[in-house]
VMD Tcl script that draws the C-alpha trace (Angstrom):
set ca {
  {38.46 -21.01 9.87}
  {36.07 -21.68 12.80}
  {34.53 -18.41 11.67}
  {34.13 -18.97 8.13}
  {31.20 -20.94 8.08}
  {29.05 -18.29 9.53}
  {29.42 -16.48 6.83}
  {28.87 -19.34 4.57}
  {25.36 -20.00 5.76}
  {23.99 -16.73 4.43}
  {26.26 -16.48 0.99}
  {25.05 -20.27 0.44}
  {21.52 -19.79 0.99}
  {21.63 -16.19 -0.87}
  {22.83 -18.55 -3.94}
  {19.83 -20.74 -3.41}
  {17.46 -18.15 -3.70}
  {19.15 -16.43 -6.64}
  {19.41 -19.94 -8.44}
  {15.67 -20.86 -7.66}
  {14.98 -17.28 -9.31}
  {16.29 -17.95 -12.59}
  {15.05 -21.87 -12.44}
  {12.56 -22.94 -15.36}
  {9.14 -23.24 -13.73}
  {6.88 -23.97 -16.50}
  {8.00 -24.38 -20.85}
  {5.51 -24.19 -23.81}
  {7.22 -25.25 -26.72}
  {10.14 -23.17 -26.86}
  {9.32 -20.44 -24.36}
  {10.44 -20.70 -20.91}
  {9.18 -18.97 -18.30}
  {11.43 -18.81 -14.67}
  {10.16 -18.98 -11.15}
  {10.89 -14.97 -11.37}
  {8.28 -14.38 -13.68}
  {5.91 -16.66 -11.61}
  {6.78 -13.98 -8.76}
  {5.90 -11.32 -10.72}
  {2.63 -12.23 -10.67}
  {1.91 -13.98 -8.02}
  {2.59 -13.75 -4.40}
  {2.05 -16.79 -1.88}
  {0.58 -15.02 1.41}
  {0.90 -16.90 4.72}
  {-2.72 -17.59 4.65}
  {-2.27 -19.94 1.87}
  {-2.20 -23.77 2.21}
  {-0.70 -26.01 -0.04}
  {-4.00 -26.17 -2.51}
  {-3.85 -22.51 -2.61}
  {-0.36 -21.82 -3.69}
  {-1.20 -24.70 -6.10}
  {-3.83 -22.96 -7.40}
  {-1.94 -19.90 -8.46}
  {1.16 -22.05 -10.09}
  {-1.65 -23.51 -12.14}
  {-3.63 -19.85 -12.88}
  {0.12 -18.59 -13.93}
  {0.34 -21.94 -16.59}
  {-3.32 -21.15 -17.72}
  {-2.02 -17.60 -18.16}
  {0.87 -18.10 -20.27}
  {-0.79 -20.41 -22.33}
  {-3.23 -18.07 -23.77}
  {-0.65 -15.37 -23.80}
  {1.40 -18.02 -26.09}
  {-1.87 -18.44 -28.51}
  {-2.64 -14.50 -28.25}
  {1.11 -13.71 -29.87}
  {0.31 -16.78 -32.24}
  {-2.81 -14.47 -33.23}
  {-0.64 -11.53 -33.52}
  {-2.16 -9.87 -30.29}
  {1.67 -8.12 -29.61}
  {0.51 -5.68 -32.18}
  {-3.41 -5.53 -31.28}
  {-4.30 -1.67 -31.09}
  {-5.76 -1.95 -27.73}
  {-2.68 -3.66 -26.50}
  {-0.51 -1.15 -28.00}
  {-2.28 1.73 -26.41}
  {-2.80 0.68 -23.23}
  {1.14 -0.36 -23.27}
  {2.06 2.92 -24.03}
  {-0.30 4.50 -21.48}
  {0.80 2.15 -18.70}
  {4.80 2.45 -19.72}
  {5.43 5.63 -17.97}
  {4.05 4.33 -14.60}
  {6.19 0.90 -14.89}
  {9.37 3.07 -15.31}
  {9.04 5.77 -12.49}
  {7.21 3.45 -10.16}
  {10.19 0.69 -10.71}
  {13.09 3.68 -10.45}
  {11.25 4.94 -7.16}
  {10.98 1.68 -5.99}
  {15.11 1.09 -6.45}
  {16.09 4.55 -5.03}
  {13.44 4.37 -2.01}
  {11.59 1.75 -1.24}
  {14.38 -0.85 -1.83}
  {16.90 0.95 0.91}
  {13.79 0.61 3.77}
  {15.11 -1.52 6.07}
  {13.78 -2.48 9.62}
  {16.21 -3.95 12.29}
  {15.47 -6.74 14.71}
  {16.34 -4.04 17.37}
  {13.67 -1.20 16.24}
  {10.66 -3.86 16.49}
  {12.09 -4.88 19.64}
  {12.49 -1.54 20.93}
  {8.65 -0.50 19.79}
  {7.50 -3.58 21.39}
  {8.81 -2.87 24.78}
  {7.15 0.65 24.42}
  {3.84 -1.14 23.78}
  {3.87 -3.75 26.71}
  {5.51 -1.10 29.25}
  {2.76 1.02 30.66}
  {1.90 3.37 33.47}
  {-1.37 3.82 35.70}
  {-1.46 7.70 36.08}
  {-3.25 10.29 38.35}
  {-3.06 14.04 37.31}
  {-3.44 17.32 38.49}
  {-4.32 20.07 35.85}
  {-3.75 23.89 35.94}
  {-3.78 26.67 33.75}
  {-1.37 29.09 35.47}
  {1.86 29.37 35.37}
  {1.89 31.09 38.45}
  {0.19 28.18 39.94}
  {2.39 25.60 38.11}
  {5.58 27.50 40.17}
  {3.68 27.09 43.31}
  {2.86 23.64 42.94}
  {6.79 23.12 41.94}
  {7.92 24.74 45.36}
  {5.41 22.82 47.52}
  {6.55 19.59 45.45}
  {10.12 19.79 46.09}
  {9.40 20.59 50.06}
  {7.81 17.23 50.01}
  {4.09 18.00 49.45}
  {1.55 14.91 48.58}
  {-0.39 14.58 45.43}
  {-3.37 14.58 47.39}
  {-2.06 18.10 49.15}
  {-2.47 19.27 45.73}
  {-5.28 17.63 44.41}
  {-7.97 20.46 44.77}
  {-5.78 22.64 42.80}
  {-6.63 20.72 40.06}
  {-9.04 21.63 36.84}
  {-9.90 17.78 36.24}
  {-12.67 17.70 38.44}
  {-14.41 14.12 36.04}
  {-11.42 12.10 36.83}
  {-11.48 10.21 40.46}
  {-8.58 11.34 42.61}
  {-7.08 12.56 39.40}
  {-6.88 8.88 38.20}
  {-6.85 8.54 34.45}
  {-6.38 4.86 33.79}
  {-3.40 2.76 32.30}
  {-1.13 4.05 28.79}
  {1.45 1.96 27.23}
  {4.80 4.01 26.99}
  {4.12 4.27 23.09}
  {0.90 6.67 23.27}
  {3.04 8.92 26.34}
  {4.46 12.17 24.96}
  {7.99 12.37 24.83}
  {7.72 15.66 26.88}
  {5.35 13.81 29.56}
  {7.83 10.60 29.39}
  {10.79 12.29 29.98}
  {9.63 13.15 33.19}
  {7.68 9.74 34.04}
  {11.39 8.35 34.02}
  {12.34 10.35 36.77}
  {10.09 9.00 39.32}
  {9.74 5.97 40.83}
  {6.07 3.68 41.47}
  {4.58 6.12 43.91}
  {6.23 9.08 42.98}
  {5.01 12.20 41.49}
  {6.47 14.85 38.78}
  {7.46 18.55 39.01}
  {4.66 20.28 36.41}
  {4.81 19.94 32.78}
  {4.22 22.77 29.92}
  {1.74 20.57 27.37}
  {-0.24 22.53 25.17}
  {-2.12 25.06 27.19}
  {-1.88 23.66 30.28}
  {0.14 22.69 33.26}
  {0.25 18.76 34.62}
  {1.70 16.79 37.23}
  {1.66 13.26 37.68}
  {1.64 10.93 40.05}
  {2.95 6.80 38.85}
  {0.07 4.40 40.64}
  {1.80 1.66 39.01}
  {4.87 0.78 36.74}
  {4.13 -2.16 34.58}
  {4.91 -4.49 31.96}
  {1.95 -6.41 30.40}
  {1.98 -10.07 30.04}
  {0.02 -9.50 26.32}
  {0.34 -9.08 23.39}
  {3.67 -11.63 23.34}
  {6.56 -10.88 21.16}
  {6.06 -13.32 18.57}
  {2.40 -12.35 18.28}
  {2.70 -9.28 17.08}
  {6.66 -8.89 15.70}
  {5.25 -9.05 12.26}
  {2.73 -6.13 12.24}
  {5.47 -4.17 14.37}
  {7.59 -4.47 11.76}
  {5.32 -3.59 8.61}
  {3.92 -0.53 10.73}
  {7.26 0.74 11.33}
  {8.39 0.04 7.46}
  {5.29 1.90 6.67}
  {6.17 5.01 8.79}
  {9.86 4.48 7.31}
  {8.11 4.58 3.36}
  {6.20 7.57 4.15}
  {8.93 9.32 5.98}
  {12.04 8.98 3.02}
  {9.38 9.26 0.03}
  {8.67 12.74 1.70}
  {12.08 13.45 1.79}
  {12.66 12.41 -1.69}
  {10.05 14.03 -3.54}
  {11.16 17.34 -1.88}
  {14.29 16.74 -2.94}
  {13.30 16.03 -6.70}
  {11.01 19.32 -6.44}
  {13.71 21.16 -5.92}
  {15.83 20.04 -8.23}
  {12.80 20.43 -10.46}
  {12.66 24.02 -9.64}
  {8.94 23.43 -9.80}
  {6.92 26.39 -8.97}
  {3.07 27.05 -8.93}
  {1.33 30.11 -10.23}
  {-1.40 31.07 -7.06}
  {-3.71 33.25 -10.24}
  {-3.90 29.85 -11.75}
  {-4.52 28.22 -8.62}
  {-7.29 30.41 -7.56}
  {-8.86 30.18 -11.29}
  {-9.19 26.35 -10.61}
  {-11.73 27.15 -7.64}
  {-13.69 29.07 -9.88}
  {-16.87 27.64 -11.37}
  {-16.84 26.21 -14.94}
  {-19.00 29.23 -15.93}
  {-17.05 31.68 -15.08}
  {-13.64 30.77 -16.30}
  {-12.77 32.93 -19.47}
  {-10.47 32.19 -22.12}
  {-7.61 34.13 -20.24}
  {-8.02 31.93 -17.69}
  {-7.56 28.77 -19.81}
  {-3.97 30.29 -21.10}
  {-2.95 31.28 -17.57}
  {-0.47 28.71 -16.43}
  {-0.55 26.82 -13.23}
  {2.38 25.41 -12.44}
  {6.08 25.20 -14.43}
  {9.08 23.01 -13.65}
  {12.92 23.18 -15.01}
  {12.14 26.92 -15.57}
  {10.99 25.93 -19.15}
  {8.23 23.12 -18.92}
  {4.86 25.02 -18.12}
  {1.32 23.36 -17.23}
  {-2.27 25.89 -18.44}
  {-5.15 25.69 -16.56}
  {-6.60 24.83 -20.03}
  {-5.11 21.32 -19.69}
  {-5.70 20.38 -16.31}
  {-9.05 22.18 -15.99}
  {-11.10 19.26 -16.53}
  {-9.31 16.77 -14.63}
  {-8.92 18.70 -11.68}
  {-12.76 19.79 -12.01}
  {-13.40 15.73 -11.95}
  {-11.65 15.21 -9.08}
  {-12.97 17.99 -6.75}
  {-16.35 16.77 -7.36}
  {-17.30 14.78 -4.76}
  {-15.16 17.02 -2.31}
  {-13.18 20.50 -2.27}
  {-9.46 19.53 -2.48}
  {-7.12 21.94 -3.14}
  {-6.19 22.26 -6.69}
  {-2.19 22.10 -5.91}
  {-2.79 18.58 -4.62}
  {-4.26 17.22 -7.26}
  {-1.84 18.41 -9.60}
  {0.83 17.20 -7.80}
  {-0.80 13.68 -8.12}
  {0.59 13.67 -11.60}
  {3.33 16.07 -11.37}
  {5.66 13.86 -8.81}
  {5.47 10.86 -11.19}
  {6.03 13.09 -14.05}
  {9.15 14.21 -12.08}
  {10.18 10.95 -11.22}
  {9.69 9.25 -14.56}
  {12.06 12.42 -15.67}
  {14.71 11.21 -13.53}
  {14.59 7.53 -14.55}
  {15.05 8.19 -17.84}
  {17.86 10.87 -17.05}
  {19.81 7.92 -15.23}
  {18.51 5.44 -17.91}
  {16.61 3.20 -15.92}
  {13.93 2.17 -18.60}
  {17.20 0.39 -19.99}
  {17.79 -1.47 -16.81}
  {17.25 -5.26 -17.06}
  {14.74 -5.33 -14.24}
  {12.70 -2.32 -15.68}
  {12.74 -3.95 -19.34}
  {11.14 -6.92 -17.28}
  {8.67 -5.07 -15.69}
  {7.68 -3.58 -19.03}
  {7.30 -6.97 -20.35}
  {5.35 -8.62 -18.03}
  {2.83 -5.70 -18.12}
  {2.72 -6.06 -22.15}
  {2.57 -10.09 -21.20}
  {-0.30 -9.18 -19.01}
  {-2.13 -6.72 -21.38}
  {-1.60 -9.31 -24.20}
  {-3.58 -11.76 -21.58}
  {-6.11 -9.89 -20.87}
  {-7.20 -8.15 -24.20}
  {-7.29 -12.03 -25.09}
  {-9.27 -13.17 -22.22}
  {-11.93 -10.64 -22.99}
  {-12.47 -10.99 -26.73}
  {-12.93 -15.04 -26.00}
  {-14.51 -15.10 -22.56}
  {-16.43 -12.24 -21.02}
  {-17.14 -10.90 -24.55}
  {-19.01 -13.85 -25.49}
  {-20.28 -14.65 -22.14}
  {-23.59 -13.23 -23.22}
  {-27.10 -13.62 -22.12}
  {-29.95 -13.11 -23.69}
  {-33.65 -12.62 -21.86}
  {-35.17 -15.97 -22.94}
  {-32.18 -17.58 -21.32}
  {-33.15 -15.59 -18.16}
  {-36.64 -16.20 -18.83}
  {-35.66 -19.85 -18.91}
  {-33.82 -19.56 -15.70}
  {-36.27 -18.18 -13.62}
  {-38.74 -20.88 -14.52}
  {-36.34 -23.77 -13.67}
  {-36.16 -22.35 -10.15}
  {-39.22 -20.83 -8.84}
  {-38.77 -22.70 -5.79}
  {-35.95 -20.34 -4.92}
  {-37.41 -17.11 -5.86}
  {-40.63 -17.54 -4.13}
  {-43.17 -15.16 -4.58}
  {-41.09 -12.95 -6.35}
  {-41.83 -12.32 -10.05}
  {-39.51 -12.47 -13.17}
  {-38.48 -8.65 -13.38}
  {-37.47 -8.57 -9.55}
  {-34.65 -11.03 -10.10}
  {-33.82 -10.81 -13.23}
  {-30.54 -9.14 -12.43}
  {-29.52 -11.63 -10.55}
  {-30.53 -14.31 -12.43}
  {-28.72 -12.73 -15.43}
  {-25.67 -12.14 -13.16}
  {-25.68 -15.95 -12.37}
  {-25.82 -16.95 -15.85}
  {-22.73 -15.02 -16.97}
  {-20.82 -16.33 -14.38}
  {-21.71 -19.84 -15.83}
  {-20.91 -19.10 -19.17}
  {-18.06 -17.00 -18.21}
  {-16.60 -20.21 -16.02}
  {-17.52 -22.66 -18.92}
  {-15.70 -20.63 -21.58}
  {-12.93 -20.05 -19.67}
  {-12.62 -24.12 -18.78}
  {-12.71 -24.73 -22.18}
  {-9.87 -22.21 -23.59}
  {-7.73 -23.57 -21.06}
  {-8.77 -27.16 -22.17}
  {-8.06 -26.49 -25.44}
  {-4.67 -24.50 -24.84}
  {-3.34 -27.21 -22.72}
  {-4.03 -29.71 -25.63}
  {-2.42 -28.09 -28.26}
  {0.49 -26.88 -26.52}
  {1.10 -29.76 -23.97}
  {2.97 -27.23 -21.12}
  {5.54 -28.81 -19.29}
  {5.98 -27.99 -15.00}
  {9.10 -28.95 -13.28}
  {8.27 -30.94 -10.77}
  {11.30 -30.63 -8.35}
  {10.93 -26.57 -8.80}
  {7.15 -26.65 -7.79}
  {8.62 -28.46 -4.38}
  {11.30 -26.31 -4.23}
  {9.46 -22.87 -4.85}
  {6.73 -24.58 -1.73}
  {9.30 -25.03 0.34}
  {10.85 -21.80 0.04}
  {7.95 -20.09 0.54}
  {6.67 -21.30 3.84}
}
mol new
graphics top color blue
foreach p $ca { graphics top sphere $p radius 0.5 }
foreach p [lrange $ca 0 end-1] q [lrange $ca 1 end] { graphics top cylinder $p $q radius 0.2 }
display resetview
């Protein structure tokens, strides 16, 4: 029984987090909204104080009041809305199925950072000798193993910039495995047989074995640890859109590669109806349809065509297989896809009663400028008239937005739990 409580510790507070999850953070009228849709939208960083994180629980309420007087307009069914939904949709699904068969399984152990960390604070003060010969590398090996010094063998050597060969200090991390390998062989003072890297030949002599007293551990665990999920991301999303490619049996058509190098003006119509690139044998993609998107992109630079495509091909594949394993009917995807029609209802809102009417006219600027000639100097009304426009808006902008929220709050009288705000703190430090 002794044992038993260990593993009650992490099922308890695993409960706790689940429970604070599917709490009631904020409720307008009849509409409840959880601390997991607060999450959805906002993140507390570790930079942020209490204010801060304040802040954003009281930008989510402002939020979800107009999105509660937008569906009271009958914004759900706004055109805009309804396009952009349906042009975002697709990216919610394979992004949130990508993120459950990939991202979601990345996992970085206590042990890796460790292990990284002791590669970054171990280091070694070098000396080497260079040579291009093999010939000369087998001579140096004999002379080595009869006992010869580093210096013996110092005017072999083709770094002639370095002083007695002496290249400075390098954490175990930025060492070759090839060069390590043989580092660990030798003690402080000692020297290696010669090493094959790259072109050349190398031995080195170990000045110094150290371990640094900086960075500490606890300085620098955290960005250890998101450097190493990073490499761990890049590494397995490689891995799986290979895999998918496959599967895909996507192949690309190098004449319709080569015709998306040309220039515009020399493309014919049997080049628009040459296809590019096809996938499940059956599914085929014509230079006429990609032609001016790729064109866009390789404007400011000359990327190869096959890259650009597959900037929307992977997705495309991806999105494929969530809907093959019905993901978009998953109850964390159908969330997704309604917190981004939440957030489009929001902001198609937002613009047609702020920013849209947040605007300025030239007498107003006019008007401006006057009021504060002691600012602008000698400068006359058409050199700052951006700016003092650009000021202007974001007064009106600020004043129409306090007084939507005003307004909202007032007729809809949201209520905040309290003891979940405390809670959802807490559990965020």
């Amino acid at each position: 029984m002794q044992n038993m409580k260990y593993f009650l510790v992490p099922l308890l507070l695993f409960v706790v987090n689940c429970s604070l999850e599917n709490r009631t953070l904020l409720s307008i009228g009849e509409t409840k909204y959880s601390v997991a849709d607060f999450q959805e939208r906002f993140n507390f960083t570790p930079n942020d104080d209490s204010a801060m994180k304040q802040q954003k629980i009281d930008d989510f309420v402002n939020q979800m009041l107009v999105v509660e007087e937008a569906k009271a307009m009958g914004y759900e069914n706004d055109p805009v809305v309804r396009t952009a939904y349906e042009a975002n949709e697709r990216d919610v699904v394979w992004r949130s199925y990508y993120n459950d068969v990939v991202v979601s399984k990345i996992k970085v152990r206590d042990s890796e950072v460790r292990d990284l960390y002791n590669k970054i604070v171990e280091q070694y003060h070098l000396a080497q000798i260079v040579v291009a010969e093999e010939s000369l590398a087998n001579r140096l090996k004999i002379d080595i193993q009869r006992g010869a010094s580093f210096e013996d063998l110092l005017p072999y050597s083709l770094d002639t910039i370095s002083e007695n060969g002496d290249i400075g200090t390098f954490s175990v991390i930025s060492i070759p495995a090839e060069i390590m390998s043989s580092l660990r062989k030798v003690k402080e003072g000692g020297i290696t047989e010669p090493i094959k890297f790259g072109e050349y030949y190398m031995v080195f002599k170990v000045l110094e074995h150290s371990i640094a007293e900086r960075p500490e551990y606890e300085e620098v665990k955290e960005n250890i640890r998101n450097n190493l999920w990073q490499e761990k991301a890049r590494a397995e999303g490689e891995k799986y859109y290979n895999k998918i490619l496959e599967k895909a049996k996507v192949e690309y058509n190098p004449e319709g590669l080569e015709i998306l190098m040309k220039p515009d003006s020399l493309i014919t119509e049997d080049d628009l109806n040459t296809w590019v690139v096809k996938k499940y044998d059956t599914s085929y993609v014509y230079v006429r349809t990609v032609l001016t998107a790729v064109q866009y992109l390789r404007s400011n630079a000359r990327v190869d065509p096959k890259y650009l495509i597959d900037q929307e091909l992977i997705p495309d594949i991806v999105y494929d297989e969530a809907i093959r394993n019905y993901h978009h009917k998953h109850p964390s995807t159908k969330r997704k896809l309604r917190d981004k029609h939440t957030l489009l209802i929001y902001q198609k809102f937002y613009s047609d009663n702020v920013t849209e009417k947040a605007v300025i006219d030239s007498a107003e600027v006019a008007e401006y400028y006057n009021s504060h000639r002691d600012e602008f100097k000698d400068k006359n009304l058409s050199q700052v008239f951006s700016v003092a426009k650009a000021r202007l808006r974001d007064e009106r902008v600020k004043s129409l937005r306090t007084d939507l929220y005003a307004g909202l709050h007032e007729k809809y009288d949201p209520v905040v739990d309290p003891a979940v705000v405390a809670q959802l703190l807490k559990e965020e430090k």
